[in-house]
N, C-alpha and C positions, 0 to 999 in steps of 0.2 A: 440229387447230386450227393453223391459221397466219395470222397479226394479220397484218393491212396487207399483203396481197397479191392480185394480181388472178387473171382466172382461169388465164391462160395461164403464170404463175408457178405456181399451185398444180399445173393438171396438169403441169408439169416433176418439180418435187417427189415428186408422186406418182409417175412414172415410174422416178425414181430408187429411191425407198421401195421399189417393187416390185423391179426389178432386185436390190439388194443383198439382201434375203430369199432371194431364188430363188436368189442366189451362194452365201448362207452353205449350203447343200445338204444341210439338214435333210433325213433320210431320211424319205418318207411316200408308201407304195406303195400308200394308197386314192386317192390323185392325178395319175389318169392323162395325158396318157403321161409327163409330167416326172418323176413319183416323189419331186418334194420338195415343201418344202411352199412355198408360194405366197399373192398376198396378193391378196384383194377388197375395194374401197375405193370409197365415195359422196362424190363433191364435191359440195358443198351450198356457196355463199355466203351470206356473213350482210354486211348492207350496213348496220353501224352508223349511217352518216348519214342513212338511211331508219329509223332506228329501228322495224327489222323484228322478227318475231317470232323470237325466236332456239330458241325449240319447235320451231314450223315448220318451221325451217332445220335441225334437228336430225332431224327428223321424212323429211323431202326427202330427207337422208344416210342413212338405215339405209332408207330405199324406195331407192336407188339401190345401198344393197348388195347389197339380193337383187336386184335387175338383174345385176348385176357376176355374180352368184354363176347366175344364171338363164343369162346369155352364156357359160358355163364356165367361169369364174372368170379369176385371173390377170389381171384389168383393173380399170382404176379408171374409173366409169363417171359422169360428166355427166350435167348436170342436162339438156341436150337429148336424153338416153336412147339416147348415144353411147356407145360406151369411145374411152376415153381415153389417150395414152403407151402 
C-alpha cells in the first residue's frame, strides 16, 4: 500500500523493493538461476476519488501476482499484464 501515489511512482518503488531483496542475498537454491530469494509483486490502483471497490482492487493485485510468478518471477507486474522495473 502506498497513499497518494500515481502509477509511474509506485512502479519506481516497486523496482527498488525488488532490487534491495535480491541485494540482501538470501540463499534459495529452488530459485533458479539467481539462487536468492527474489520478490513477485501485483500493482493494482485504488482510485479513492472514484470511490472504487477496494476488493476488487485487492483482488486485480494477487491476479497480477501469479502473472508475476507465471512470467518467472522476480517482476512486479501491471495491471496492463506487463512487468514492470
Amino acid at each position: 500500500m502506498l497513499p497518494e501515489q500515481d502509477d509511474r511512482s509506485v512502479q519506481r518503488a516497486a523496482a527498488r523493493l525488488r532490487r534491495a531483496v535480491e541485494a540482501l542475498g538470501i540463499s534459495h537454491v529452488h530459485n533458479p538461476p539467481k539462487k536468492v530469494v527474489t520478490v513477485s509483486m501485483g500493482l493494482a490502483l485504488y482510485d479513492r476519488a472514484s470511490r472504487g471497490d477496494i476488493g476488487r482492487t485487492l483482488y486485480s493485485a494477487s491476479e497480477l501476482i501469479i502473472a508475476a510468478r507465471k512470467a518467472g518471477g522476480d517482476v512486479a507486474m501491471a495491471r496492463n499484464g506487463r512487468p514492470s522495473g
